[in-house]
N, CA, C and O atoms as CSV, one atom per row, in Angstrom:
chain,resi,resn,atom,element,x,y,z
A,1,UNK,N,N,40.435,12.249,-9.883
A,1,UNK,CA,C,40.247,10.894,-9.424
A,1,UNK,C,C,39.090,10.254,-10.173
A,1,UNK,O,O,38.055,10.053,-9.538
A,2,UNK,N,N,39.140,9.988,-11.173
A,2,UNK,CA,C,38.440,9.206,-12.368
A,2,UNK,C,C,37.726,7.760,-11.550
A,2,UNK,O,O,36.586,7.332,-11.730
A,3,UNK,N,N,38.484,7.354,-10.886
A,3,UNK,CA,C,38.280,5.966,-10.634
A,3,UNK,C,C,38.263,6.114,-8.940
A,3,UNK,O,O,38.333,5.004,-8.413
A,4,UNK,N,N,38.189,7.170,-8.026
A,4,UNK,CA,C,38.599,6.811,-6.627
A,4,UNK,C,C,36.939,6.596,-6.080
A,4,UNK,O,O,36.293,5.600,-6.407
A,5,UNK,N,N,36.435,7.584,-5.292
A,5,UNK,CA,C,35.343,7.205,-4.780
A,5,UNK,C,C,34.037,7.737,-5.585
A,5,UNK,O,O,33.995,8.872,-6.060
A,6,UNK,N,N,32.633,6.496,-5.722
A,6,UNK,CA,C,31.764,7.007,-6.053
A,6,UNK,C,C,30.720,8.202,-6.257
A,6,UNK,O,O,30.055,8.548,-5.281
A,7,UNK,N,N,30.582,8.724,-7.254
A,7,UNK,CA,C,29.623,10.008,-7.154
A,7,UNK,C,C,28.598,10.026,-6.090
A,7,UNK,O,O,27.700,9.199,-5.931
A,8,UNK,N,N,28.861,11.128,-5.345
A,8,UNK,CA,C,27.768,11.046,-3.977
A,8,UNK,C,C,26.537,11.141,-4.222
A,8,UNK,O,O,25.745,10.648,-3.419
A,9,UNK,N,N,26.050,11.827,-5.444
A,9,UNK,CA,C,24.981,12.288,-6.241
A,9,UNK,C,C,24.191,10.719,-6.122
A,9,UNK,O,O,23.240,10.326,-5.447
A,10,UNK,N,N,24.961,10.150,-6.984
A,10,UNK,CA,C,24.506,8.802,-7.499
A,10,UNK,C,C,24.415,7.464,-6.544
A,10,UNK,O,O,23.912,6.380,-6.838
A,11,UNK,N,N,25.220,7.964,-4.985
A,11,UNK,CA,C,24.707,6.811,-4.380
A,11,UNK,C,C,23.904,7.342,-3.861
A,11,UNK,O,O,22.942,6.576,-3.910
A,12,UNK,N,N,23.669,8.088,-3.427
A,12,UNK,CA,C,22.311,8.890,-2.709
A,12,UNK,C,C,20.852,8.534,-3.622
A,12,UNK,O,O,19.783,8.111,-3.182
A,13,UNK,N,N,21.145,8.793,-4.720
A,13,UNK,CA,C,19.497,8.142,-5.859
A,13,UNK,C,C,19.434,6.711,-5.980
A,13,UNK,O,O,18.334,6.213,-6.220
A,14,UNK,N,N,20.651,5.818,-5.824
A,14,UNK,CA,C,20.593,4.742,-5.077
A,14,UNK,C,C,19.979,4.092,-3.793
A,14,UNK,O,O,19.320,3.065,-3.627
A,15,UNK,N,N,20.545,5.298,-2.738
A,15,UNK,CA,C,19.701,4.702,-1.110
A,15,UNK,C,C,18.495,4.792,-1.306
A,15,UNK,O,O,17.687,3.911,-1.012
A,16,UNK,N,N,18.135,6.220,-2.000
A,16,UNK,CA,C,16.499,6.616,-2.143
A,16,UNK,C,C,15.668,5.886,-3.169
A,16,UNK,O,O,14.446,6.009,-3.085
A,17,UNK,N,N,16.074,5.300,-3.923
A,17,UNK,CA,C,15.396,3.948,-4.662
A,17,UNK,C,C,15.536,2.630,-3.664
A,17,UNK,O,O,14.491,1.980,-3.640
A,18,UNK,N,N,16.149,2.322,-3.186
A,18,UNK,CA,C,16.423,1.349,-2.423
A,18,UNK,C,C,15.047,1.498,-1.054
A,18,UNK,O,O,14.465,0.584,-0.469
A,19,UNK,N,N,14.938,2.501,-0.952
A,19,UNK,CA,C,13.894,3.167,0.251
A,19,UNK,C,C,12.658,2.680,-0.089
A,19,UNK,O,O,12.135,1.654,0.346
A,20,UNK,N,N,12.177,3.523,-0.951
A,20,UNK,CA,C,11.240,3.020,-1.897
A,20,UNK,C,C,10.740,2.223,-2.109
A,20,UNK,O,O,9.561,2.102,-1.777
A,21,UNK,N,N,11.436,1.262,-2.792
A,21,UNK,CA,C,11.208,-0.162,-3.027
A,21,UNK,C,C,10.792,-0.651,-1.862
A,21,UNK,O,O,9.769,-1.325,-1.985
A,22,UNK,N,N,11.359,-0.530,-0.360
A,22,UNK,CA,C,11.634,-0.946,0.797
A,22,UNK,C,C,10.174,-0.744,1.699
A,22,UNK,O,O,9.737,-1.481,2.584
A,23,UNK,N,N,9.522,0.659,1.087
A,23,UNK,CA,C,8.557,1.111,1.927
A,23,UNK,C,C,7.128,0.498,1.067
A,23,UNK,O,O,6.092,0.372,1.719
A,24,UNK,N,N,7.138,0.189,-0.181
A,24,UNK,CA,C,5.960,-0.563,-0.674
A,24,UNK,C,C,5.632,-2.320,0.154
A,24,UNK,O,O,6.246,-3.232,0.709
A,25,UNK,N,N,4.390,-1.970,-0.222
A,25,UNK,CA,C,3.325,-3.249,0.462
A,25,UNK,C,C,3.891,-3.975,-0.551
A,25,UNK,O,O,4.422,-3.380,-1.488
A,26,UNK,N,N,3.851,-5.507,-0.493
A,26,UNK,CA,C,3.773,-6.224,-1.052
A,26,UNK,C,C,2.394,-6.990,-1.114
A,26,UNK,O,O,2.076,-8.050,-0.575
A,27,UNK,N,N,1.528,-5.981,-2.086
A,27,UNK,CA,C,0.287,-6.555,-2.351
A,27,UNK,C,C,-0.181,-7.279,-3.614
A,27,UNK,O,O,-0.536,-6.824,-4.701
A,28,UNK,N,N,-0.096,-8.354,-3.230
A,28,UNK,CA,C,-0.184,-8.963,-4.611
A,28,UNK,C,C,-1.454,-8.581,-5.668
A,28,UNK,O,O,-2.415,-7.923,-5.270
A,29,UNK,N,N,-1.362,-8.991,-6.835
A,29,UNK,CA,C,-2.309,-8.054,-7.627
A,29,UNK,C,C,-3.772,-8.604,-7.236
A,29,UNK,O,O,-3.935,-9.795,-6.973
A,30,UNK,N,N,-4.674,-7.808,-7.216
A,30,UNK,CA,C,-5.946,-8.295,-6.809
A,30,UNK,C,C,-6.433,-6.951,-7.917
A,30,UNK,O,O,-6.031,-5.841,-8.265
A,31,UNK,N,N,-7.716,-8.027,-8.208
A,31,UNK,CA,C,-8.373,-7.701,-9.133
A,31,UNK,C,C,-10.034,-7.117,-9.111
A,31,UNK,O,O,-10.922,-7.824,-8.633
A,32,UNK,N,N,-10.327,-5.717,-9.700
A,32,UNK,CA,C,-11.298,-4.872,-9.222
A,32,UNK,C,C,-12.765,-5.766,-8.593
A,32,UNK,O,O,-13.468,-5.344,-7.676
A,33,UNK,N,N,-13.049,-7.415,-9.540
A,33,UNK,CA,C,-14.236,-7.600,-8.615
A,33,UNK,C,C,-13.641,-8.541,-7.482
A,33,UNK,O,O,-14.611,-8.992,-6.872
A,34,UNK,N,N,-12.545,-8.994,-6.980
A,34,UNK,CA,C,-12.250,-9.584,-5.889
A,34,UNK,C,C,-12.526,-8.670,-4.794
A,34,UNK,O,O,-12.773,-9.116,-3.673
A,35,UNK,N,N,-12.501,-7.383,-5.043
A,35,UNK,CA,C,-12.113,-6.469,-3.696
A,35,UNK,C,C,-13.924,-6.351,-2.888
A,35,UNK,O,O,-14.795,-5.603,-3.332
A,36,UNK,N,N,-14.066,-7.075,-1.941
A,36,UNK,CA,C,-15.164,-7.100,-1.470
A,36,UNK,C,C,-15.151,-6.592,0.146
A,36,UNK,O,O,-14.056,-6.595,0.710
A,37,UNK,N,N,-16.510,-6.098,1.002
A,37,UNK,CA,C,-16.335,-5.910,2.422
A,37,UNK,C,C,-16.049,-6.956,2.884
A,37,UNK,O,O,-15.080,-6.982,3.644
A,38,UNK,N,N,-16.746,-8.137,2.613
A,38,UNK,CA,C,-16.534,-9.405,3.348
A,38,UNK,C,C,-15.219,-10.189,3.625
A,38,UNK,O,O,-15.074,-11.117,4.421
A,39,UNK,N,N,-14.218,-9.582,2.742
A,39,UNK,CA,C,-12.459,-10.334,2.301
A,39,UNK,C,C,-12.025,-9.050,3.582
A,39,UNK,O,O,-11.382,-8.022,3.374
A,40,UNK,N,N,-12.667,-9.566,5.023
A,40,UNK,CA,C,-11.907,-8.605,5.637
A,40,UNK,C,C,-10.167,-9.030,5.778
A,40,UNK,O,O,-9.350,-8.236,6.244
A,41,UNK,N,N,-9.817,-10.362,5.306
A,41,UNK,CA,C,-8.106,-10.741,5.265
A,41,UNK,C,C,-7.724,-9.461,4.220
A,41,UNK,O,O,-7.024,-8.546,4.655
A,42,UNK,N,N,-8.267,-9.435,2.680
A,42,UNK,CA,C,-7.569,-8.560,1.968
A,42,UNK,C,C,-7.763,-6.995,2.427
A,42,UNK,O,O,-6.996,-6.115,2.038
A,43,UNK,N,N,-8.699,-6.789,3.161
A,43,UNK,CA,C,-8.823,-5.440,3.688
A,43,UNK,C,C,-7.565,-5.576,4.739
A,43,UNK,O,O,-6.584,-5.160,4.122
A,44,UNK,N,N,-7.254,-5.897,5.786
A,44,UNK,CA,C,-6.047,-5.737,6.829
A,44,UNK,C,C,-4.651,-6.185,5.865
A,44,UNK,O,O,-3.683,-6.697,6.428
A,45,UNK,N,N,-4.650,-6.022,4.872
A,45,UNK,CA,C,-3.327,-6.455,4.037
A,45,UNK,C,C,-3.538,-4.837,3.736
A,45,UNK,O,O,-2.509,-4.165,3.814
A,46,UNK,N,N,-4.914,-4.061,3.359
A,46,UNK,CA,C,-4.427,-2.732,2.663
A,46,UNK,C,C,-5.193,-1.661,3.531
A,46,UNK,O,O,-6.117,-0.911,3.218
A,47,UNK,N,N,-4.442,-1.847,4.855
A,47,UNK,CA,C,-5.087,-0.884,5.859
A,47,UNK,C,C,-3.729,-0.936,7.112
A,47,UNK,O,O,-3.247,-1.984,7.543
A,48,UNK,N,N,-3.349,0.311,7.479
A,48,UNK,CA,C,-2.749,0.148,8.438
A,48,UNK,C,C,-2.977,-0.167,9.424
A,48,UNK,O,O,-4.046,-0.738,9.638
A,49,UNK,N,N,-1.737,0.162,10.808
A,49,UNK,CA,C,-2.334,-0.972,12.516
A,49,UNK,C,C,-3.142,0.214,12.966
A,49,UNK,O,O,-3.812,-0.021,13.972
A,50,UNK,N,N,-3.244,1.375,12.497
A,50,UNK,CA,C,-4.820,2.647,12.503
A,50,UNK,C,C,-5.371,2.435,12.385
A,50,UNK,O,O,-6.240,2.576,13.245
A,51,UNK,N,N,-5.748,1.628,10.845
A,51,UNK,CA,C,-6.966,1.077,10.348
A,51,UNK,C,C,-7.073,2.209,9.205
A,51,UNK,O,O,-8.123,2.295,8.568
A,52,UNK,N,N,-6.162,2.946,8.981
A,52,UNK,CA,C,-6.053,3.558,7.390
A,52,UNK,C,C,-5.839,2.812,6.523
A,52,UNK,O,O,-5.228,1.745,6.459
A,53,UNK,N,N,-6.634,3.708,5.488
A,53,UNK,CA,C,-5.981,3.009,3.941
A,53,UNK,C,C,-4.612,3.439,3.582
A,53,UNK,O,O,-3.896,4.414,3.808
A,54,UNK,N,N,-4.511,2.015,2.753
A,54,UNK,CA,C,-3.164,3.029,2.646
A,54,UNK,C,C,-3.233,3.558,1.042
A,54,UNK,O,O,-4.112,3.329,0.211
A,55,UNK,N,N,-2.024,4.328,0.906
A,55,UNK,CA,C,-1.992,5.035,-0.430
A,55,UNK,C,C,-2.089,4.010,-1.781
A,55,UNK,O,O,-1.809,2.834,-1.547
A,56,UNK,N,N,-2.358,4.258,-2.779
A,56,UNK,CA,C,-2.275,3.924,-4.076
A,56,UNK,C,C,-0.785,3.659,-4.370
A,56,UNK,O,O,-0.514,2.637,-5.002
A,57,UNK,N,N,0.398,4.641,-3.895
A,57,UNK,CA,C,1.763,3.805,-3.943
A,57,UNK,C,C,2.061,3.054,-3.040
A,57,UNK,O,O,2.914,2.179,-3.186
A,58,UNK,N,N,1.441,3.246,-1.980
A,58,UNK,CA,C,1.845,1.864,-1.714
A,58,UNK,C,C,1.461,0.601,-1.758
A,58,UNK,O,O,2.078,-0.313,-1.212
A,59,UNK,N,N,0.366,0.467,-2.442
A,59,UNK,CA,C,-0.596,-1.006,-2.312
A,59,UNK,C,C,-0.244,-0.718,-3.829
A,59,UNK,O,O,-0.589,-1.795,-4.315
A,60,UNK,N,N,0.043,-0.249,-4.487
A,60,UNK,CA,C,0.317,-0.760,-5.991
A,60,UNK,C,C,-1.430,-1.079,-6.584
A,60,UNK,O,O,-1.768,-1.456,-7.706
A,61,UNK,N,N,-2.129,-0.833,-5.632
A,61,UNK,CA,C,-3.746,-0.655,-6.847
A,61,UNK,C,C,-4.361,0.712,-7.670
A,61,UNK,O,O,-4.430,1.870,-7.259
A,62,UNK,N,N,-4.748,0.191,-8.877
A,62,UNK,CA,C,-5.686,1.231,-9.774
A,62,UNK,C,C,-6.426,2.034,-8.788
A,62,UNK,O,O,-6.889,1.945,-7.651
A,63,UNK,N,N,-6.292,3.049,-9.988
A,63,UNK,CA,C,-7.354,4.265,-8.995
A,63,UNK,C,C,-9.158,3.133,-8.880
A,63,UNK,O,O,-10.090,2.967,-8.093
A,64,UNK,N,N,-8.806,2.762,-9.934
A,64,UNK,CA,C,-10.994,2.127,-9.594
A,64,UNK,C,C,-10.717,0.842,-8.480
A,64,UNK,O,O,-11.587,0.322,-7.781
A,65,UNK,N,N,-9.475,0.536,-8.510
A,65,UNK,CA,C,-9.601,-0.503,-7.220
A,65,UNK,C,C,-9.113,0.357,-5.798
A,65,UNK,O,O,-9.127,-0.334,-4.780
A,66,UNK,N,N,-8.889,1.110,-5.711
A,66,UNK,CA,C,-8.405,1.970,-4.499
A,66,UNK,C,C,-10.115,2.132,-4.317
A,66,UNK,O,O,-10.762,1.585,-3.424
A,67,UNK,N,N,-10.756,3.151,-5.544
A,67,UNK,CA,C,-12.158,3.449,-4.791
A,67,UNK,C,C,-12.782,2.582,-4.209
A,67,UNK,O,O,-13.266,2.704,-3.084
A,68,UNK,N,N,-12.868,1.135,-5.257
A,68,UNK,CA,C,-13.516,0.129,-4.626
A,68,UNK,C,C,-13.336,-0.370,-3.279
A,68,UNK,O,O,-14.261,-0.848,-2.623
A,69,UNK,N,N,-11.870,-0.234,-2.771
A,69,UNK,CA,C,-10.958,-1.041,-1.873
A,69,UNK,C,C,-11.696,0.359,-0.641
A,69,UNK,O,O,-12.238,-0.061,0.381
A,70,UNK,N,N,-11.651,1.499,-0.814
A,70,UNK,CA,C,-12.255,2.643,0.247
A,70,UNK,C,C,-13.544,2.106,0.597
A,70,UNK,O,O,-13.761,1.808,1.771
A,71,UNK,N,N,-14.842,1.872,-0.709
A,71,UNK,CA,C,-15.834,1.726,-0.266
A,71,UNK,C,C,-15.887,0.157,1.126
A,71,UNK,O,O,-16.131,-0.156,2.292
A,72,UNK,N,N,-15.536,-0.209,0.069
A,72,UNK,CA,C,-15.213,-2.136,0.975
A,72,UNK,C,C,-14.798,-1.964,2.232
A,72,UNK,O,O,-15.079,-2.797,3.094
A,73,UNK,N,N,-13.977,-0.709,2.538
A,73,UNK,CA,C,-13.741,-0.734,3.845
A,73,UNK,C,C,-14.684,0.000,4.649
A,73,UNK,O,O,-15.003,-0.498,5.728
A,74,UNK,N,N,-15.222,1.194,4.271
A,74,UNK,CA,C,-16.316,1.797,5.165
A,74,UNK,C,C,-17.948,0.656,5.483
A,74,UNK,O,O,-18.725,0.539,6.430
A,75,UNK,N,N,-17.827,0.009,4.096
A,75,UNK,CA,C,-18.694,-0.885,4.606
A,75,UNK,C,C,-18.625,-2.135,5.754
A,75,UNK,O,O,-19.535,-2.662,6.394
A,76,UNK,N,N,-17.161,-2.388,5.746
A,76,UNK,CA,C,-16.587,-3.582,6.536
A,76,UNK,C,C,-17.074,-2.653,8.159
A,76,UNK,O,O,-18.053,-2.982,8.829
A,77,UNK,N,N,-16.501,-1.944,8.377
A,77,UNK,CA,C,-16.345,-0.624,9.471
A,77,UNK,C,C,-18.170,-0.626,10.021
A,77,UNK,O,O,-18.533,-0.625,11.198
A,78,UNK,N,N,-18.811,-0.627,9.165
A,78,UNK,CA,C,-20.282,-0.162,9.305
A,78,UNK,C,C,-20.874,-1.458,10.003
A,78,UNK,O,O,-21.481,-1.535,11.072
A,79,UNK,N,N,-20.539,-2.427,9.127
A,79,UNK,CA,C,-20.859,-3.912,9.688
A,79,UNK,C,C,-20.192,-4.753,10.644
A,79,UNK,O,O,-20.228,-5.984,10.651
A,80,UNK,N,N,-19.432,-3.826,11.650
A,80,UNK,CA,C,-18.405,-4.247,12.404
A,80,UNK,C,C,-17.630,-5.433,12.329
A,80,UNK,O,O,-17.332,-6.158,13.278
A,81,UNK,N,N,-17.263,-5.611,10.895
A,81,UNK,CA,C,-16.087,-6.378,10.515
A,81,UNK,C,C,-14.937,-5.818,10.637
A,81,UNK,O,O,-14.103,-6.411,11.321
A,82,UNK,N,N,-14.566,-4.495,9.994
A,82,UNK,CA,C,-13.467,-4.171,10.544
A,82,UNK,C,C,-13.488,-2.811,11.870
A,82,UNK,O,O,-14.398,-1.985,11.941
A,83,UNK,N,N,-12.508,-2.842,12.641
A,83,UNK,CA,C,-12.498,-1.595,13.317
A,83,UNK,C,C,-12.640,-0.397,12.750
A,83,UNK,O,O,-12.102,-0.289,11.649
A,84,UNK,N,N,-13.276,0.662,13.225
A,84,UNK,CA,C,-12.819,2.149,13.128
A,84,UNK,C,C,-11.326,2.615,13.092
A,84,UNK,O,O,-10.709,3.048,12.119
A,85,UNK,N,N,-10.812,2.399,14.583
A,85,UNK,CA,C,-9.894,2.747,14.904
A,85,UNK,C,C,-9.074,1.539,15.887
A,85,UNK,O,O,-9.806,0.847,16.595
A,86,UNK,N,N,-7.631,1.294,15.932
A,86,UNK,CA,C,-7.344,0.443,16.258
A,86,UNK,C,C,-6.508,0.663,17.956
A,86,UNK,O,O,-6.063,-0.315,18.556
């Protein structure tokens, strides 16, 4: 059956790209000196309803803006801008 039903293989690496795509932030690009404690808006765009960070795949930032984006948040946290825990 040349032509009957699709390779299962291949829709399956289909759903799981489709997932993927599905489970990334849509964080728009922000740039290493924007990322500050005080932008507590861009901090709750890259923190979960925990108040985790989230991963590097999923916020789509550089490793030096992830560090930056960690520090920015323990400082936000310290200065009770953002929560600890939610």
């Amino acid at each position: 059956m040349a032509f009957g039903r699709p390779n299962a293989a291949a829709a399956r690496k289909k759903k799981a790209r489709r997932a993927a795509e599905a489970s990334r932030l849509r964080v728009p690009k922000v740039h290493v000196d924007e990322i500050d404690y005080k932008d507590v808006a861009l901090l709750q765009r890259l923190t979960s309803a925990q108040g985790k960070l989230f991963s590097r795949k999923r916020t789509g930032l550089s490793a030096e803006a992830q560090r930056k984006a960690s520090l920015a948040l323990k400082r936000a946290r310290f200065m009770a801008l953002m929560p600890y825990v939610t």
